[in-house]
C-alpha positions in Angstrom: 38.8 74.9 153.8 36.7 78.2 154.9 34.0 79.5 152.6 36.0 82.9 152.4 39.2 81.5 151.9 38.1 79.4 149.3 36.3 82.0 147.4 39.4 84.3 147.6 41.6 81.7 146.2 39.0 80.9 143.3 39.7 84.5 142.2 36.5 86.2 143.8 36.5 88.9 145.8 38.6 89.6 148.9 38.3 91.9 151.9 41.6 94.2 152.4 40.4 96.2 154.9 36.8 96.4 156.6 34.2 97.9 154.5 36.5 97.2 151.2 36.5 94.9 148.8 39.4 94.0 145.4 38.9 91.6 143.1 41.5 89.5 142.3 42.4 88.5 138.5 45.1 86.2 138.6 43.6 83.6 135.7 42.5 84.5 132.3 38.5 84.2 131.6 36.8 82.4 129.0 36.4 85.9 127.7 40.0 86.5 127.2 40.7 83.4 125.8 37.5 84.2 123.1 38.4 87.8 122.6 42.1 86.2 121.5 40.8 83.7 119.0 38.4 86.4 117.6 41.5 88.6 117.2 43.2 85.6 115.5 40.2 84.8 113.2 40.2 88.6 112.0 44.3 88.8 111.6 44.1 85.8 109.3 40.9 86.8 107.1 42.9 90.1 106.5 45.7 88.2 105.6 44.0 85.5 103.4 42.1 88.8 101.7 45.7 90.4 100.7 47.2 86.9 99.6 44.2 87.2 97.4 44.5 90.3 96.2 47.8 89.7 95.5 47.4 86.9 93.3 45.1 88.7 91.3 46.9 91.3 90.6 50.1 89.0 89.4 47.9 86.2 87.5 44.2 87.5 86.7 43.7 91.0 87.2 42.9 91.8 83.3 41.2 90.0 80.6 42.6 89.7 77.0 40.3 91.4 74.4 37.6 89.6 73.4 38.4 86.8 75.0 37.8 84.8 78.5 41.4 84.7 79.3 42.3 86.8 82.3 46.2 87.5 82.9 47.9 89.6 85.2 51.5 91.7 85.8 53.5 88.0 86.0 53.1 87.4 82.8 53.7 91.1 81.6 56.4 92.1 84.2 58.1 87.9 82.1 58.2 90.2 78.9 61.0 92.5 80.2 64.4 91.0 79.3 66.3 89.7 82.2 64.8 91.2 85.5 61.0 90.5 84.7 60.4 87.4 86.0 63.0 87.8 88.7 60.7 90.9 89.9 57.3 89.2 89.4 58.5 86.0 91.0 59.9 87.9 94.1 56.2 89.8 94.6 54.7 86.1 94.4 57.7 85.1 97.0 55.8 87.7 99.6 52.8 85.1 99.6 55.2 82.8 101.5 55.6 85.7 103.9 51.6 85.7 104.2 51.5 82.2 104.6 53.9 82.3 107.5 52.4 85.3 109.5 48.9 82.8 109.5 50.6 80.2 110.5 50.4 77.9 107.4 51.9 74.3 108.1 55.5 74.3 106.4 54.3 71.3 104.1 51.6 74.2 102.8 54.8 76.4 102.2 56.6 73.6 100.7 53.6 73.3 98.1 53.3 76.9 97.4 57.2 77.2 96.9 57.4 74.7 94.8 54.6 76.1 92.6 56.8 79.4 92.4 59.7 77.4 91.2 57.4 75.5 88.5 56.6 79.0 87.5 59.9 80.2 87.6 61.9 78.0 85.8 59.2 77.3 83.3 58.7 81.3 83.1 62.4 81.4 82.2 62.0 80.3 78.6 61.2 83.1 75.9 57.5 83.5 74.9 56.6 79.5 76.3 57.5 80.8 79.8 55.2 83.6 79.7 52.6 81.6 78.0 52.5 78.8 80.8 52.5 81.8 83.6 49.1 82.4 81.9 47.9 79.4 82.1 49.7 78.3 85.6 48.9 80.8 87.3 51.0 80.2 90.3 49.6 83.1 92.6 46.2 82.4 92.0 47.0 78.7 93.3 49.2 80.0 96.5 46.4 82.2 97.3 44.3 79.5 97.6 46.2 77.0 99.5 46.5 80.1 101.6 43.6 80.8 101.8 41.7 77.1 102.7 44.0 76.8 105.6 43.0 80.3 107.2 39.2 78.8 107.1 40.5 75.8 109.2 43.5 76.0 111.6 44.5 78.1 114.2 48.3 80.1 113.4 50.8 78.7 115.2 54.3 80.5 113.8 57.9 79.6 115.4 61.2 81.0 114.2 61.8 78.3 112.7 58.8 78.9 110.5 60.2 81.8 109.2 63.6 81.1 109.1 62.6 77.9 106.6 60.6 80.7 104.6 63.4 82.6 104.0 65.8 80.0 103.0 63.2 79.0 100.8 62.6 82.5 99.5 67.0 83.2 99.3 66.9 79.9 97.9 64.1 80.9 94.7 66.1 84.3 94.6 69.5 82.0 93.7 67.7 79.3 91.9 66.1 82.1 89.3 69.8 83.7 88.9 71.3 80.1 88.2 68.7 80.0 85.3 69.2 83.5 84.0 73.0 82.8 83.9 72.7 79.6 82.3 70.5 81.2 79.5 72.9 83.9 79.4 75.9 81.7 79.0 73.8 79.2 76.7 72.8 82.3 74.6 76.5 83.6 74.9 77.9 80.2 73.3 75.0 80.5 70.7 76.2 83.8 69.7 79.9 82.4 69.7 79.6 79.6 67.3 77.6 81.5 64.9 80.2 84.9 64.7 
């Protein structure tokens, strides 16, 4: 093959008319290719920084009085009747959100579902729930998970990704107000045999 056709083909530079030269960019550069994981890195350290935040704020953003115990609005938004835990548990269903926009395996989002449905149903019982949200501290943990696999993968998200994240979330939405209505009806029955 001739030198110049050669070098045109590799992408150098080619002649259009006498005395001008164009450069031809037809395949992307290592720089490209750098710039995008770079972009990538940076999208999922801001992500993994608001997961974090975010569990604070819902499991450890104040400290009890004189103690070493640190709590957050979970267990506080748990203390209003009926819709507290259903609101606190659908800020901690964002983190699955999170989790998916970085690309976090689906076994990673099966983990930290399933630690939102520990909290959840456990959270559901009067005073022990809100108790074991203390301790549990179900954010905190999602953050976490969250945050490990930002330091080591690239994200890779599908539809299907977030498709399964928001069964899963619809599915925690519907699972919380099966147990609300049980209590409800258990508490109903309660109330019936006694009057």
């Amino acid at each position: 093959m001739p030198y110049e056709l050669e070098k045109n083909l590799m992408g150098q530079q080619m002649p259009t008319r006498p005395g001008r030269i164009t450069t031809m960019n037809h395949l992307p550069s290592d720089q490209d290719s750098s710039t995008h994981h770079h972009q990538a890195a940076e999208d999922k350290k801001k992500i993994s920084h608001l997961a974090q935040a975010l569990g604070q704020l819902l499991d450890a953003s104040l400290t009890i009085p004189g103690t070493t115990i640190k709590i957050g609005l979970d267990p506080l938004l748990g203390l209003i009747p009926g819709i507290g835990d259903l609101i606190s548990n659908s800020i901690g269903s964002s983190l699955l959100f999170l989790a998916t926009k970085a690309g976090v395996p689906r076994i990673v989002i099966l983990r930290m579902s399933l630690n939102i449905v520990i909290n959840m149903v456990v959270g559901a019982i009067p005073v022990i729930g809100d108790l074991f949200s203390i301790w549990f501290k179900s954010n905190v943990q999602n953050a976490q998970l969250l945050y490990r696999h930002c330091q080591t993968t690239v994200p890779v998200t599908t539809l299907i990704d977030w498709l399964f994240v928001g069964g899963l979330v619809i599915g925690i939405i519907l699972l919380l107000g099966l147990t609300f209505g049980l209590l409800l009806w258990l508490g109903a029955s309660l109330l019936a045999l006694i009057g």
